[in-house]
C-alpha positions as CSV (number, residue, x, y, z in Angstrom):
1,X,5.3,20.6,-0.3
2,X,4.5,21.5,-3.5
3,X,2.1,18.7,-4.2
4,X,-0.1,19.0,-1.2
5,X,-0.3,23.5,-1.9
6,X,-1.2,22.4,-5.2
7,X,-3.8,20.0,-4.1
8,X,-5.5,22.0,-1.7
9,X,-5.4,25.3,-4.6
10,X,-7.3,22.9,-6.9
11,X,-10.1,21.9,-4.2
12,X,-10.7,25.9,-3.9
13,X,-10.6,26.3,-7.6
14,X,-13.2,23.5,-8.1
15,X,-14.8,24.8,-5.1
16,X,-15.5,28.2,-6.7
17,X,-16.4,26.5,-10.0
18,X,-19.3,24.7,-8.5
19,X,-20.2,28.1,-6.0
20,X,-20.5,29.8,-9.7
21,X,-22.2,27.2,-11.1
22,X,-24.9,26.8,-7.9
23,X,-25.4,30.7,-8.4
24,X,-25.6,31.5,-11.7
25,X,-27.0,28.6,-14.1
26,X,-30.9,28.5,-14.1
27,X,-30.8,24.3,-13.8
28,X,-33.3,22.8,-12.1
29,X,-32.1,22.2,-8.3
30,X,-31.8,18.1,-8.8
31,X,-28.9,18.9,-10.9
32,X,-27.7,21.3,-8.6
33,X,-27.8,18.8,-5.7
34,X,-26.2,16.3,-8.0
35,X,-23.5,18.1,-8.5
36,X,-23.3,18.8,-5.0
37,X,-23.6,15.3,-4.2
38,X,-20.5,14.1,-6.8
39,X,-17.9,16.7,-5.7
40,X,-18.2,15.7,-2.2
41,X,-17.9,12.3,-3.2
42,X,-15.0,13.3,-5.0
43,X,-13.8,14.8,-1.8
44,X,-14.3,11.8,0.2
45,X,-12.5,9.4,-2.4
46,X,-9.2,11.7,-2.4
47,X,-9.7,11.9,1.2
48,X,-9.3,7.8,1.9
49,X,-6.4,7.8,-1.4
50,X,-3.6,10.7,-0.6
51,X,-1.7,8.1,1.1
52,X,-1.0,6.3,-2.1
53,X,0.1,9.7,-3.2
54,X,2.7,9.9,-0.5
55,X,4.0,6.7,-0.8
56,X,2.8,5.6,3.1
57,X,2.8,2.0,3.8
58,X,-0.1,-0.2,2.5
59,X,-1.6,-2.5,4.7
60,X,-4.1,-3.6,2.1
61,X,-2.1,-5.0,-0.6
62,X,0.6,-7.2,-0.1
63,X,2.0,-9.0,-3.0
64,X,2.9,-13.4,-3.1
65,X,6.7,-12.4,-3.3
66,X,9.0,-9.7,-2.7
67,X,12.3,-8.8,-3.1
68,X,13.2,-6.9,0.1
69,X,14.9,-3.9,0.0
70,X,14.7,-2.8,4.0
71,X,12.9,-3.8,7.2
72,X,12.0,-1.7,9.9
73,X,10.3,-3.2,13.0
74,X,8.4,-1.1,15.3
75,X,8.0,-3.6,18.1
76,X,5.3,-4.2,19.4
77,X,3.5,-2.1,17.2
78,X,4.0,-3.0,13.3
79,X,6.4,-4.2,11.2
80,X,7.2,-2.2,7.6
81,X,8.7,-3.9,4.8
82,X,10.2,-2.2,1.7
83,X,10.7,-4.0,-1.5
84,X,9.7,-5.0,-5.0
85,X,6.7,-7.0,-5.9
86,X,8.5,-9.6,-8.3
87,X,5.1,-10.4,-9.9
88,X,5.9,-6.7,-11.9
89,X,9.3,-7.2,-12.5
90,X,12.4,-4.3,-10.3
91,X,13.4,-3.2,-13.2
92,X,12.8,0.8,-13.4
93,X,10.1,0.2,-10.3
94,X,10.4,2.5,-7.0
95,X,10.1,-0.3,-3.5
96,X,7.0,0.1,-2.0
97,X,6.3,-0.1,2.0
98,X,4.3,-2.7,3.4
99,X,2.7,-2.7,6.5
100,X,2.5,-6.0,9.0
101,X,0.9,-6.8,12.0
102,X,3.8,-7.2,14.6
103,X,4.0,-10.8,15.9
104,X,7.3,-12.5,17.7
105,X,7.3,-15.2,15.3
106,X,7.3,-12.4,12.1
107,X,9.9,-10.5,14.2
108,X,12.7,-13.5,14.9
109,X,12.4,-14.2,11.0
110,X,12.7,-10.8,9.6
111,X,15.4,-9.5,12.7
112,X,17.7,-12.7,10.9
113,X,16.5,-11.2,7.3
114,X,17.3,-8.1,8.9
115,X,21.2,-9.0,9.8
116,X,21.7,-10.3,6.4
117,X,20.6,-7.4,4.4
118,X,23.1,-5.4,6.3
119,X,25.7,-7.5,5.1
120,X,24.6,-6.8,1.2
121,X,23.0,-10.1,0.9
122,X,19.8,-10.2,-1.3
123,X,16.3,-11.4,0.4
124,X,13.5,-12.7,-1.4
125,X,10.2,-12.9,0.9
126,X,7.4,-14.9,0.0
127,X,4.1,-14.5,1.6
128,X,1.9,-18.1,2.0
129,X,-1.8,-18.1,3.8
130,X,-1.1,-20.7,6.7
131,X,-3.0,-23.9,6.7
132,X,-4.8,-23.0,9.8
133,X,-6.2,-19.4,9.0
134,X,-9.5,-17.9,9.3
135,X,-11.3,-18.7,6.5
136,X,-15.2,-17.3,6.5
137,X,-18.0,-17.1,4.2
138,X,-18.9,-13.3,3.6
139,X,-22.3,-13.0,1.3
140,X,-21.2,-15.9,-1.2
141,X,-17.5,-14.9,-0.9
142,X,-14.8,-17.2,0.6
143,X,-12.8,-14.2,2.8
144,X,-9.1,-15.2,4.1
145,X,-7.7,-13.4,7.7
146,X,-5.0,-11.0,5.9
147,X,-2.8,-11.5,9.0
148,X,-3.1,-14.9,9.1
149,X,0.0,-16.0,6.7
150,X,3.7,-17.6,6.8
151,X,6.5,-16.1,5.5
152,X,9.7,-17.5,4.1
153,X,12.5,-15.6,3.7
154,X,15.0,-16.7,0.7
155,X,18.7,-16.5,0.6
156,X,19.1,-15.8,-3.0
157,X,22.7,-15.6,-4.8
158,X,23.7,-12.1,-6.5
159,X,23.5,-13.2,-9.5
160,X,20.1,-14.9,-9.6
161,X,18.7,-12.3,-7.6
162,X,16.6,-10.0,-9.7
163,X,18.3,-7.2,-11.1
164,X,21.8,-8.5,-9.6
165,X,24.8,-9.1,-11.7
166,X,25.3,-12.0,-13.8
């Protein structure tokens, strides 16, 4: 609660600063609208990035492998996965949510992933572009269908499972 008040107090403070600053400085009215221009882009910017802030599932990055902490599957809606993007490392690192397309193939895999998490068994997902996905040429770019993947769930033992006990 306390992050969003304090969030929406500093937009009126810098609200007032650049009211004050339209009103009482004798600079030309380019500068003026320049200003006017960059706080609303600064608006706009923290607009499309407070749900980074909270923590809300990302749908736009999703990393090669994970080590999965929780699946929840919204059928026939989405499909959120929490865990640890083993490319950083778990150690001292909060799970991030993950947000996937819901498809029956994704949902048999991750319903047995699912069981086995339960049971205090470690998961290791790994995240591979399939051979026969969408790929297009955007302006000199090679652009790959984000949906359009496999994924493999690993059984991995305690102890090689990272952060487990040796």
């Amino acid at each position: 609660m306390l992050d969003s008040f304090g969030l929406i107090i500093s937009y009126f403070i810098l609200l007032a600063a650049l009211l004050c600053m339209l009103i009482y400085t004798p600079w030309h009215w380019i500068y003026k609208s320049l200003m006017i221009i960059s706080v609303s882009l600064f608006y706009y910017v923290t607009y499309f990035s407070i749900t980074e802030f909270y923590g809300w599932p990302t749908a736009n990055h999703r990393p090669e492998k994970l080590q999965i902490v929780a699946i929840y599957i919204d059928a026939p809606n989405k499909i959120y996965l929490w865990g640890h993007d083993l490319k950083f490392g778990v150690a001292g690192k909060r799970p991030r949510a993950y947000e996937l397309n819901y498809s029956t193939k994704l949902n048999s895999s991750l319903n047995e992933a699912s069981n086995k998490l339960k049971k205090g068994f470690p998961m290791i997902a790994e995240f591979i572009p399939s051979t026969n996905s969408d790929v297009r040429k955007v302006e000199g770019e090679t652009e790959i269908n984000r949906d359009d993947f496999d994924l493999v769930i690993y059984d991995v033992p305690e102890a090689l499972a990272p952060g487990g006990e040796k």
